[in-house]
C-alpha positions in Angstrom: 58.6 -56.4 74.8 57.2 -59.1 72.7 53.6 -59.1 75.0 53.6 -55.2 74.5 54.2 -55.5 71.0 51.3 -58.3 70.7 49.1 -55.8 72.5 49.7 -53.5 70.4 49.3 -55.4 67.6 46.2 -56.9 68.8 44.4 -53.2 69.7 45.7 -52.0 66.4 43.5 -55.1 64.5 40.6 -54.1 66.8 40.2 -50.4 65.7 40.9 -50.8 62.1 38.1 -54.0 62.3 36.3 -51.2 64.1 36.8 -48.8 61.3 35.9 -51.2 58.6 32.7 -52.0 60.5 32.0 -47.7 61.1 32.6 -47.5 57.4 30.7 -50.2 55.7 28.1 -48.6 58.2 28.5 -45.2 56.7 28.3 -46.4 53.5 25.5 -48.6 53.7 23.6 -45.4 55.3 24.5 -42.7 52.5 23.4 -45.6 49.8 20.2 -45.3 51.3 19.8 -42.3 51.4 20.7 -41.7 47.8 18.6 -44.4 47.1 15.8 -42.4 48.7 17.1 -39.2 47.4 16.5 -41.3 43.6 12.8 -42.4 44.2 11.8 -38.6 45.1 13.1 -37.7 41.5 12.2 -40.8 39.9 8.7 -40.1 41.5 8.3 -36.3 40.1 10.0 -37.5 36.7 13.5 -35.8 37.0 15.4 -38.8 35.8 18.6 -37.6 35.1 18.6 -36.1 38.7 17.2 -39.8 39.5 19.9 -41.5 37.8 22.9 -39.9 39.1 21.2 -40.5 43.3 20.5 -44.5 42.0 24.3 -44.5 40.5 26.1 -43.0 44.0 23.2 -45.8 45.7 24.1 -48.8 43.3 28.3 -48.1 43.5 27.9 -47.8 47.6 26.0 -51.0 48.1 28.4 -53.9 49.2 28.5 -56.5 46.7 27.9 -59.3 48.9 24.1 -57.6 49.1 23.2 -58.8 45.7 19.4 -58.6 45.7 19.8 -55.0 46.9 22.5 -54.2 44.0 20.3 -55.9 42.0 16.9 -53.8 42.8 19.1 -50.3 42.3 20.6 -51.5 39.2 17.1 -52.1 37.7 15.8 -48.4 39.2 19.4 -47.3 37.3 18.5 -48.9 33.9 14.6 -47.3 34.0 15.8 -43.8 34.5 19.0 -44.3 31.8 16.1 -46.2 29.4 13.4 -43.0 29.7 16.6 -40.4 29.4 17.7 -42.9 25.9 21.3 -43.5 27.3 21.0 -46.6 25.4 24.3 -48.5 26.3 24.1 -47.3 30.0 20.7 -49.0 30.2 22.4 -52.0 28.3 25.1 -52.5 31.2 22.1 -51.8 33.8 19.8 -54.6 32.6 22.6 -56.7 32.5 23.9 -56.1 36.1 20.0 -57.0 37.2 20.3 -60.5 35.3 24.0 -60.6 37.2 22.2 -60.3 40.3 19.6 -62.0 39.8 17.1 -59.8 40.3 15.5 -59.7 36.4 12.2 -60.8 35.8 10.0 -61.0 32.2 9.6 -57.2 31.8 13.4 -57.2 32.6 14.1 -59.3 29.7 11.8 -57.3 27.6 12.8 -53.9 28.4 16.8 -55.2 27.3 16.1 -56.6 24.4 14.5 -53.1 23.5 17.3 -51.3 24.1 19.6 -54.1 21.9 17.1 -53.6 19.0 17.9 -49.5 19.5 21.8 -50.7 19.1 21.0 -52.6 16.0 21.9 -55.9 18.0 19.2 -57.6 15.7 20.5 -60.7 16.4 21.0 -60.7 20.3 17.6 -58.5 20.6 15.9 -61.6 19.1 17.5 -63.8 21.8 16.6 -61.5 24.4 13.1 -61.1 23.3 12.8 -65.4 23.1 14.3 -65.2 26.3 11.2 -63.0 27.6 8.6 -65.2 26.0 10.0 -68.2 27.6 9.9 -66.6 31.2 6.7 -66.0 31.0 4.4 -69.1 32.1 0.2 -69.2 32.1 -1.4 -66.4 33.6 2.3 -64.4 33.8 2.2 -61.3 32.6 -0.3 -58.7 30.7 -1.8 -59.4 27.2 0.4 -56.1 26.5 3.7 -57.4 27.1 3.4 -60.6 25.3 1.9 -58.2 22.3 5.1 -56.1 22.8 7.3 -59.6 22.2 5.7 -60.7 19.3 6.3 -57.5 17.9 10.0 -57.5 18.9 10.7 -60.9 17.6 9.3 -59.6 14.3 11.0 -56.4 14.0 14.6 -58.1 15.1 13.6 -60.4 12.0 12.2 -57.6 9.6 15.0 -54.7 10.6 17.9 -56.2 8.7 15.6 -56.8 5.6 14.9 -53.1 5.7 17.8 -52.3 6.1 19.3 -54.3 3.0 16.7 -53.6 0.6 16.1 -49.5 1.4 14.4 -47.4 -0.5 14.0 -43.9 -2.5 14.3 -42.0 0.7 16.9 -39.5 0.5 18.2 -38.4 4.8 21.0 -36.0 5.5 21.8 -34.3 8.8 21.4 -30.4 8.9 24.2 -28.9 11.0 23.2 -26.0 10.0 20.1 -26.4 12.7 21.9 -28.6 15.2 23.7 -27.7 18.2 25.5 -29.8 20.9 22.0 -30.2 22.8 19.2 -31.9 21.6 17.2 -30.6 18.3 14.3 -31.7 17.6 10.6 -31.6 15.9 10.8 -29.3 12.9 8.2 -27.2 11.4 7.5 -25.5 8.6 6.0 -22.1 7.9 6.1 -19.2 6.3 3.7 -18.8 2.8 6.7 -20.3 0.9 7.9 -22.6 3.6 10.6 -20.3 4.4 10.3 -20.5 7.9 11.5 -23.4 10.2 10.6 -23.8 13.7 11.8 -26.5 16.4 12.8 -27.3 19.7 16.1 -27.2 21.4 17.7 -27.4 24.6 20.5 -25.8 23.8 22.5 -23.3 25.7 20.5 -20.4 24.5 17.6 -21.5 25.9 15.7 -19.1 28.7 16.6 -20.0 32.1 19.6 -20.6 34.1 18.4 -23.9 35.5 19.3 -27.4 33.8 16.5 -29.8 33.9 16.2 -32.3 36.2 14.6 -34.6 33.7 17.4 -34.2 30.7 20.5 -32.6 32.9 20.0 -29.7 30.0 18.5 -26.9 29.6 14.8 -26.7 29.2 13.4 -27.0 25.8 12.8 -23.7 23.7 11.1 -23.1 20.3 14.0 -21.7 17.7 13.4 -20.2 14.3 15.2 -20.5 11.4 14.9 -18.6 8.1 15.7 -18.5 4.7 17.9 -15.9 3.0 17.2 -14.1 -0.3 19.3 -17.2 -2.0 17.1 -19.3 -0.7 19.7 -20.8 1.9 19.3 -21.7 5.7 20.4 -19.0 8.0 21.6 -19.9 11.6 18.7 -20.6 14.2 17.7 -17.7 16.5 15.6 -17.3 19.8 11.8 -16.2 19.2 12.1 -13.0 21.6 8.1 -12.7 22.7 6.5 -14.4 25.3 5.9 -17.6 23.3 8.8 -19.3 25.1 9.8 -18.5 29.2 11.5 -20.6 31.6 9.4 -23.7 31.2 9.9 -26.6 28.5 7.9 -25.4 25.4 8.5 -27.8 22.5 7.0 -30.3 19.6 4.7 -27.6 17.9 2.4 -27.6 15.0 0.6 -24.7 12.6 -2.5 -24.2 11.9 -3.3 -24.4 8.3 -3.5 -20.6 8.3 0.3 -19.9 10.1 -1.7 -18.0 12.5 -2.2 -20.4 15.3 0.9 -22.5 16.6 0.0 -25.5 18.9 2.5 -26.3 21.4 3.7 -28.8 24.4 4.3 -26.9 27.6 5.8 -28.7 30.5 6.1 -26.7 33.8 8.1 -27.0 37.1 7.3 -27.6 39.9 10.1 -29.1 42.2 7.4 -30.6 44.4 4.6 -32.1 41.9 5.0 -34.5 39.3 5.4 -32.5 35.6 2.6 -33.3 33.4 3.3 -32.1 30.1 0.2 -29.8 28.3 -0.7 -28.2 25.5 -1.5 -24.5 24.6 -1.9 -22.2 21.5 -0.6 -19.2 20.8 -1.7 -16.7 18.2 0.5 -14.4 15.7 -0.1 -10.7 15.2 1.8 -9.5 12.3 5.2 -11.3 12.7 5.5 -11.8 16.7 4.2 -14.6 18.7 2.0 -14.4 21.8 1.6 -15.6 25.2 0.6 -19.4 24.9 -2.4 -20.0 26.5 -3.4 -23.6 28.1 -5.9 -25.7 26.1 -8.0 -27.9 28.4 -8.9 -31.5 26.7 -10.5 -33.3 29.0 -11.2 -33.4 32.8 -8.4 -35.4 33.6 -5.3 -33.4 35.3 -2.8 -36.3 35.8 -2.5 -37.5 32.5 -0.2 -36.0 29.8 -1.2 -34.2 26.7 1.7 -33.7 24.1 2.7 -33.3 20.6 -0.6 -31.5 19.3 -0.9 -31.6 15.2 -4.0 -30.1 13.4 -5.6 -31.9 10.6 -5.3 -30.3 6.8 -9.4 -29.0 6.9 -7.8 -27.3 10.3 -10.9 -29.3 11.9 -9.1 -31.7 14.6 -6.1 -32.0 17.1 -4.7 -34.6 17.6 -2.4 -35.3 19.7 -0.5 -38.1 22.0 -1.5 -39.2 26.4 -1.8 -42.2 28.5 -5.0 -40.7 29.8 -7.4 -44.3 30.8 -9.5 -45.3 27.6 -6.5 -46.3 25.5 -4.4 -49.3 24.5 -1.6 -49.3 26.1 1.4 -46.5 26.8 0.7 -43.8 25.2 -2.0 -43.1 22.8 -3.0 -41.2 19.8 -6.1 -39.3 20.3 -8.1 -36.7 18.6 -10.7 -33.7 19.7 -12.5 -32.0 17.6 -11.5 -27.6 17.1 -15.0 -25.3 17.6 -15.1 -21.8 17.7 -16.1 -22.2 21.6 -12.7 -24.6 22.3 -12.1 -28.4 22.0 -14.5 -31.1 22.9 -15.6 -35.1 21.9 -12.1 -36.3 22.4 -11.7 -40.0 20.8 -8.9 -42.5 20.6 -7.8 -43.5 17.2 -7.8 -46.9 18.3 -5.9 -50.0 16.6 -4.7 -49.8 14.1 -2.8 -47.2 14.9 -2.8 -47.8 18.6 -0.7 -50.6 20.3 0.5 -51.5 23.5 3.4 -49.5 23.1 3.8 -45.4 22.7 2.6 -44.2 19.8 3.8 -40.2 19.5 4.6 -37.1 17.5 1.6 -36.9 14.9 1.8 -34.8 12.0 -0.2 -34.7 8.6 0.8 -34.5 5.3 -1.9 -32.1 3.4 -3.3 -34.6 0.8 -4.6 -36.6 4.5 -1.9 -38.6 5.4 -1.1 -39.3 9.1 2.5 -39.7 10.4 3.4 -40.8 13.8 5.8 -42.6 15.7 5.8 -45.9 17.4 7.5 -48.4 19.5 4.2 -51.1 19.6 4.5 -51.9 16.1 7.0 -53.7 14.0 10.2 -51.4 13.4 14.0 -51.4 13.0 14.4 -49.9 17.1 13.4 -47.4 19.3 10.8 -45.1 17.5 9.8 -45.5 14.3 7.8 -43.5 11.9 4.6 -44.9 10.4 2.1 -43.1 7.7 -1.5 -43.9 7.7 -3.5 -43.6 4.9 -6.8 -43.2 5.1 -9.0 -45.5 2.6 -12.6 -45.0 1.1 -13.9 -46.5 4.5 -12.8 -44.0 6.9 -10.4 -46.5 8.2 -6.2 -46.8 8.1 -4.0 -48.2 6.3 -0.3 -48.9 7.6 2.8 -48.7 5.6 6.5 -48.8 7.4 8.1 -46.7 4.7 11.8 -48.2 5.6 15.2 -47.6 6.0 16.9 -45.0 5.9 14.1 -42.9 6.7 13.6 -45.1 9.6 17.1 -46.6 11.8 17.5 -48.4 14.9 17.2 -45.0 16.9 14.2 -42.5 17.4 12.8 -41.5 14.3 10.1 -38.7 14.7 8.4 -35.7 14.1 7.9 -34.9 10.3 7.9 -31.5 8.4 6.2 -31.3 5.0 7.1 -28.8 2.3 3.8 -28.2 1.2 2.0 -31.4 -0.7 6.0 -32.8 -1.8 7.0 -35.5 -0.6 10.5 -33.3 1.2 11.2 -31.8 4.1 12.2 -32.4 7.7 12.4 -35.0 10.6 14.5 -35.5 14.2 15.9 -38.4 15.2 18.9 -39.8 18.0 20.4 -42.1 15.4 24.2 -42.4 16.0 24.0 -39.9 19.1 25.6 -42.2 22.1 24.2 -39.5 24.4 20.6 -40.2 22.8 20.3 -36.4 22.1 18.3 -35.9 18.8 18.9 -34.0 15.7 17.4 -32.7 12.8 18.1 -34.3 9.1 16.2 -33.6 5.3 14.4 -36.4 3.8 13.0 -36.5 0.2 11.0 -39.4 -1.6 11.0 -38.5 -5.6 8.1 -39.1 -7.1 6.6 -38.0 -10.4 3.9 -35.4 -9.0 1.0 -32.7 -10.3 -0.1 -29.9 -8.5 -2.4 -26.8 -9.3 -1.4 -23.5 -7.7 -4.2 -21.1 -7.3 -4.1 -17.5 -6.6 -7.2 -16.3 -4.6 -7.5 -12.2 -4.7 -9.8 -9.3 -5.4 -10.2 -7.8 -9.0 -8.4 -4.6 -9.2 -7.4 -5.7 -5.6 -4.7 -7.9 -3.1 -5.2 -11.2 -1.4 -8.4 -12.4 -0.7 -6.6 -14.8 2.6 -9.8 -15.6 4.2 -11.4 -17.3 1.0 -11.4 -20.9 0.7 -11.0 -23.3 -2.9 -13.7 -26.0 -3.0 -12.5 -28.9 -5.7 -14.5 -31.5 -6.8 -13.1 -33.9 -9.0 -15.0 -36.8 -11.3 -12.8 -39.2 -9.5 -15.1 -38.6 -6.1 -12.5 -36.4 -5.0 -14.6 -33.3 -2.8 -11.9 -30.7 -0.6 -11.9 -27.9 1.1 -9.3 -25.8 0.7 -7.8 -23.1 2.5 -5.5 -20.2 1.3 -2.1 -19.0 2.7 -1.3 -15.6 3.9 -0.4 -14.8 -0.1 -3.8 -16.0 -1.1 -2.4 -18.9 -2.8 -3.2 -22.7 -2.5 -1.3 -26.0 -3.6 -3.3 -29.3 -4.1 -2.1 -32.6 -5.6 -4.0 -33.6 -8.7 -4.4 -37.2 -10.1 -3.4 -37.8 -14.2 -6.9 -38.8 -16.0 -9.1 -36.8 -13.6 -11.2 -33.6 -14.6 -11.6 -31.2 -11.6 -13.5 -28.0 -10.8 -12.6 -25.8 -8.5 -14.5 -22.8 -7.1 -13.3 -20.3 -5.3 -15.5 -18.3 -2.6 -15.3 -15.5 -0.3 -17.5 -13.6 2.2 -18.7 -10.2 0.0 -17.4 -11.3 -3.4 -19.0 -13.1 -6.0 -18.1 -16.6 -6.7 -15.1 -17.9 -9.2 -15.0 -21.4 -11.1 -11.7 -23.0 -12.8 -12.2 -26.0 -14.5 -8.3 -28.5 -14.6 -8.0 -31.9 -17.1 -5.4 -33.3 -15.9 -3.4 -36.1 -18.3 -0.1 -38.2 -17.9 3.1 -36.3 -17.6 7.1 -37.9 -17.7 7.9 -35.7 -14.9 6.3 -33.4 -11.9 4.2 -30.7 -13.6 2.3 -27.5 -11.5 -0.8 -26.1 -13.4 -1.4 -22.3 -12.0 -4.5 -21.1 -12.0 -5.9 -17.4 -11.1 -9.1 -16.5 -8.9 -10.0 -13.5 -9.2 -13.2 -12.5 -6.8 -15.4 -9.7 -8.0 -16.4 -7.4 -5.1 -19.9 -6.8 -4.9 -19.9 -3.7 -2.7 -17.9 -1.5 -4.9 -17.6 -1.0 -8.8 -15.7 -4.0 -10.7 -13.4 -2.7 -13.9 -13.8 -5.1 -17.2 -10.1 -5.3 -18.8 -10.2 -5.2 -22.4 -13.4 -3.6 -23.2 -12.7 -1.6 -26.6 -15.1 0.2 -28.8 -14.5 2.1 -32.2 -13.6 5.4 -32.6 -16.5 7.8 -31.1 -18.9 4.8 -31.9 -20.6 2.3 -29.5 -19.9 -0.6 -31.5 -17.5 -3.4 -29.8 -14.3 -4.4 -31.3 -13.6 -7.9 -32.0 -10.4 -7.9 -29.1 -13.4 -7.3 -26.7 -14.9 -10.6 -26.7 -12.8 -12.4 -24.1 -13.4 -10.2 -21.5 -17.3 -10.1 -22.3 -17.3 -14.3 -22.5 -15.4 -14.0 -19.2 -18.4 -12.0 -17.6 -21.0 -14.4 -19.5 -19.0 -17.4 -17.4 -18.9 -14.9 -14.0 -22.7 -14.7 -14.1 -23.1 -18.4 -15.1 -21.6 -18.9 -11.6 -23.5 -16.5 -9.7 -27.5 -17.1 -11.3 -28.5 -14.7 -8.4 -26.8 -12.1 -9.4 -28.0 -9.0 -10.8 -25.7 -6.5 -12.3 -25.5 -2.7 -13.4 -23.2 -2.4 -16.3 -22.1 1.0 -16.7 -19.6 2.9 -19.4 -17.9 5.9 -18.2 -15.7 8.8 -20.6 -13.6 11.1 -20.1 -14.0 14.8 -19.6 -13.1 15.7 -23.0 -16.2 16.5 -25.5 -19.4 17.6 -24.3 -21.5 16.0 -20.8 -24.4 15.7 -23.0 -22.6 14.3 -26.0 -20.4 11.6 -23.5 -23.8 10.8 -21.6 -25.3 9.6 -24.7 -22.1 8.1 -25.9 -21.4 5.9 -22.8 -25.1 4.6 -22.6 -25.2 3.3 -26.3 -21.6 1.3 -25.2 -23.2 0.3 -22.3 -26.3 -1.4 -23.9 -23.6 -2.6 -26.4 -22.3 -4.5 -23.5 -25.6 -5.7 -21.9 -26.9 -6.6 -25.6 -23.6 -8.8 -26.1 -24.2 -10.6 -22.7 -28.2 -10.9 -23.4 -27.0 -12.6 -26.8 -24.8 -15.2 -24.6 -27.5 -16.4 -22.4 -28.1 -13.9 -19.8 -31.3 -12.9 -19.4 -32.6 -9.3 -19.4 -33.9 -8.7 -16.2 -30.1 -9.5 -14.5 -28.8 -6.6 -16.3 -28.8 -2.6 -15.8 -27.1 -0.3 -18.5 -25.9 2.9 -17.5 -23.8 5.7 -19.0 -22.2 8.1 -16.8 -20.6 10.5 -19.2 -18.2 11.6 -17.3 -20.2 12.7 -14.6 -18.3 9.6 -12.3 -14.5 9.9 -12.6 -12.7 7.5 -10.7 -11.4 7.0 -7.5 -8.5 5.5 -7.0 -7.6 2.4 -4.8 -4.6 1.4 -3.1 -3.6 -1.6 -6.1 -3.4 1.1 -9.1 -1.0 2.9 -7.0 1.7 0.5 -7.6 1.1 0.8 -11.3 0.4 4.8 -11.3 3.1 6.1 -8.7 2.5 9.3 -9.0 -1.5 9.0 -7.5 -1.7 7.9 -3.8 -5.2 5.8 -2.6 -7.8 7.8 -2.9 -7.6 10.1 -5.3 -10.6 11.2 -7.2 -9.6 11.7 -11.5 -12.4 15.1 -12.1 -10.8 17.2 -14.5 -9.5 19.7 -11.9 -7.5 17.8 -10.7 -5.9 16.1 -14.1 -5.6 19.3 -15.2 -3.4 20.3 -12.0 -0.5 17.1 -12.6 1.9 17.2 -15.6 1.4 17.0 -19.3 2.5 13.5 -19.5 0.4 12.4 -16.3 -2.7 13.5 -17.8 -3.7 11.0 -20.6 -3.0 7.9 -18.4 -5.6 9.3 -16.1 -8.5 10.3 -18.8 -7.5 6.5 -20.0 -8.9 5.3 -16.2 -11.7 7.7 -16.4 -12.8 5.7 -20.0 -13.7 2.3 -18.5 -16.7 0.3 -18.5 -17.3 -1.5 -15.1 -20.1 -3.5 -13.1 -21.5 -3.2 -9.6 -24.2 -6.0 -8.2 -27.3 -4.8 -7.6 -28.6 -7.8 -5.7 -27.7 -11.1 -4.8 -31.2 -12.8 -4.4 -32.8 -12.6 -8.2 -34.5 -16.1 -8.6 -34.6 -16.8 -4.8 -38.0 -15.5 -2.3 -36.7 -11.8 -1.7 -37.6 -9.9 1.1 -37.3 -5.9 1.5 -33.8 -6.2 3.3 -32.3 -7.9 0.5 -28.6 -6.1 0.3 -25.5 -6.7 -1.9 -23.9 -7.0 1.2 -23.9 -10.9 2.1 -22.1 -14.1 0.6 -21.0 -14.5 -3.1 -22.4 -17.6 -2.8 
């Protein structure tokens, strides 16, 4: 019995060592193949797919193979560093130092990821550490400009963060979900409009992202209410967004362009994000359509912003030709496309990433960056540009900036207020959206660009000049209006032209104020294809003589042909039906040489002006703008006494009061310039 039982024993021992052996066997083979499984996702970017293959790979590999645990653990802590599972990467870096397995970049890359924790202290260590490692000819003139910078932001980070500064930052819940929210932008012609990107559940698709383990990114909308309040985000229902990842978009200055990043999938290429443009009609958004910006097809083009003149793109890829990571660059916006792209270069440029451009309209630039100084992660940088066309860097501190991501500004118009995303206190590294506001005493004009007697004029533009040196171009919103920052002790001028109107000055003094004051000013464009009413015109009783109320409106058409010298005029007068044709014929022309006698008196010479009375041979017709006023006429309607005769007693009179008007219409827009026999009222006001 006791040799049986030893046998048994013994043949026992054998087939569990045997079992051991078949299962460190087995486990050894599905750790490489997740391992493999983790480089194809690593290799087309799908990182959080990536991560989760390298995890199964790292927690199967015996730990007496510590070089291998090692090498997994660092592929582990690149994928949890791109997806910003900060603390994750932490404990990755730190197993490849376990194992011994770190090199320079190693030490680097961790003491990155402390500074994003706030670990000022221990980042600093870690990036001494990474200095130290490196020895002549080790390592690239970028990382050791990547150290110097970290050993100066894990100094500078807590000083920020002690001293702060006027910045005001508060989350909005109401835009954020349980996903990541992120790169706000304003629109609407009273900034009533939000748009930004989100992976939340209500994105299009069914499929989470390889890259994120969420959905892919949609552009959401968010409104205001009558109140003025925040309503919940919604879905843009057009083609704008689809199952790809569509995100970080920009307006033109218009609203009627959006710039966007699209990223598409492809589960056997590599995803190279792009950009596109879509275009609004009415309220609805198109189909994006890709914008090509260079030749090259495997780089990445992102985070597209248009400059206030509505001139460039810019826009951030780690295309060849730049500094380091990636790269601001710019390309300039022709009727025919994009072309002459061009790399901003340092300043702004570094070794590190520099992202998520966006301008402020009085010229600023406002990016993100890793490569310079900052409190961790991404940081948000303004450049302002100086006399010589160059940059100038500020870090405008805590707590607009933190040890997290800090990106993609939102302006509210010229203020200083409005709208940013970053990951800050998110352990998952999802971002957010949150307010900002820097008070500041400020002065603004508001102009108000529209046609006499008319609406909107939303394809003029506002030329300001001030004696200051200042010289802008400005564009109107969809309500016609502008808004432009003014500097106390400067005089300005500001014309405003459109296509087929005559020209419109405004002159602005601007003096020191004890708080933020708006000057309004109105432009309104005289049409010089169709007859022009003068307000305020008033004559005595049956008697071509002017009345003394009169002579603002006259000195306001002395200053309108002042600013159009090539302008020639008819000025004609215009009665009612009541009295005789003959009688109202003569009547109208004296007032209208009253008018043109007035005007020659004031500086205008002769030859500009044509008087003409029309009696009441010309009633008038009625355009869409006096409807609002008169209710009762509708666009159109011609005032002859048949058909004031036909309305109401108490309808009448206001009609015979538009019938007695005097008005002008340009006769030509060439007088002191070489004519030639096509010469037509029909071209520029200017």
């Amino acid at each position: 019995m006791p040799a049986l039982s030893l046998y048994i024993g013994m043949n026992s021992r054998i087939r569990i060592t045997y079992l051991i052996g078949l299962l460190l066997l087995l486990t050894s083979c599905g750790a490489d193949q997740a391992a493999k499984k983790g480089d194809k996702f690593f290799a087309l970017g799908e990182y959080f797919d990536a991560a989760n293959q390298y995890k199964r790979a790292y927690q199967q590999t015996p730990t007496k193979q510590r070089a291998l645990r090692g090498q997994r653990a660092a592929k582990l802590a690149e994928c949890y560093r791109r997806m910003n599972y900060t603390g994750r990467a932490i404990a990755a870096y730190n197993n490849v130092i376990r194992y011994k397995q770190q090199d320079s970049l190693t030490y680097l890359l961790l003491a990155q990821q402390l500074l994003k924790t706030g670990q000022y202290k221990e980042a600093a260590k870690m990036y001494q550490t990474a200095a130290d490692s490196l020895h002549d000819g080790d390592g690239s003139s970028e990382q050791r400009a990547l150290i110097r910078a970290g050993l100066r932001s894990a100094a500078l980070a807590p000083q920020w963060k002690e001293q702060g500064s006027r910045y005001t930052v508060k989350r909005m819940d109401i835009f954020n979900s349980r996903r990541a929210d992120y790169s706000p932008v304003l629109g609407g012609t009273e900034f009533d409009v939000l748009y930004f990107t989100s992976t939340r559940n209500e994105a299009q698709g069914d499929e989470y992202s390889g890259i994120t383990g969420t959905k892919n990114g949609d552009i959401f909308m968010a409104t205001k209410n009558e109140q003025g309040k925040w309503q919940r985000p919604v879905t843009i229902d057009t083609e704008l967004n689809s199952n790809n990842d569509e995100g970080a978009c920009n307006l033109t200055p218009d609203g009627r362009t959006m710039y966007l990043t699209v990223c598409k999938t492809d589960p056997n290429y590599p995803r190279y994000a792009t950009i596109a443009k879509a275009a609004r009609s009415d309220a609805a958004w198109g189909k994006p359509q890709e914008v090509t910006l260079s030749k090259d097809t495997l780089s990445l083009y992102a985070h597209p912003a248009v400059s206030p003149d509505g001139n460039w793109l810019y826009f951030t890829s780690n295309m060849p030709g730049g500094l380091g990571g990636l790269d601001l660059w710019r390309v300039r916006i022709t009727p025919n496309g994009t072309g002459g792209v061009e790399n901003l270069g340092a300043p702004i440029n570094t070794p590190g990433n520099e992202e998520f451009p966006t301008f402020r309209p009085n010229g600023d630039l406002y990016f993100s960056s890793d490569g310079h100084e900052g409190m961790g992660g991404l940081d948000i940088y303004i450049a302002h540009p100086d006399t010589l066309r160059e940059w100038v860097l500020e870090h405008p501190g805590y707590p607009l900036n933190s040890n997290g991501d800090d990106f993609g500004m939102t302006f509210e118009g010229i203020f200083n207020r409005g709208y940013f995303s970053s990951n800050r206190g998110d352990a998952r590294g999802w971002d957010h959206i949150f307010s900002f506001e820097h008070p500041e005493i400020m002065q603004t004009v508001k102009g108000w660009v529209y046609e006499k007697d008319g609406y909107e004029l939303t394809a003029a533009q506002v030329f300001m000049v001030g004696n200051d040196g200042t010289n802008v171009r400005l564009s109107v919103r969809g309500d016609g209006s502008f808004t432009q920052e003014v500097k106390p002790g400067v005089d300005y001028v500001l014309l405003a032209t459109c296509n087929g109107f005559l020209n419109h000055a405004e002159q602005l003094s601007v003096v020191e104020v004890e708080e933020s004051k708006e000057h309004v000013l109105q432009f309104p464009l005289a049409s010089i294809t169709a007859p022009v009413l003068i307000d305020n015109i008033f004559y005595d009783y049956d008697r071509a003589t002017l009345r003394p109320e009169s002579e603002t409106a006259l000195d306001s058409l002395v200053l309108l042909l002042n600013e159009n010298p090539n302008v020639t005029i008819e000025l004609s007068a215009h009665c009612d039906y009541k009295g005789s044709a003959e009688y109202n014929k003569r009547l109208s022309q004296r007032r209208a040489e009253s008018v043109v006698n007035y005007l020659i008196a004031h500086g205008i010479a002769a030859d500009r002006l044509t008087p003409v009375g029309y009696g009441e041979d010309t009633p008038k017709t009625i355009r869409k703008k006096l409807t609002e006023r008169y209710t009762f006429l509708k666009e159109g309607d011609v005032l002859t006494q048949e058909f004031i005769e036909a309305l109401p007693e108490d309808q009448q009179e206001p009609c015979n009061q538009l019938n007695r008007r005097t008005e002008f219409r340009v006769l030509r827009t060439t007088y002191g310039m070489i004519t030639t026999p096509t010469d037509s009222p029909n071209g520029s006001g200017q």
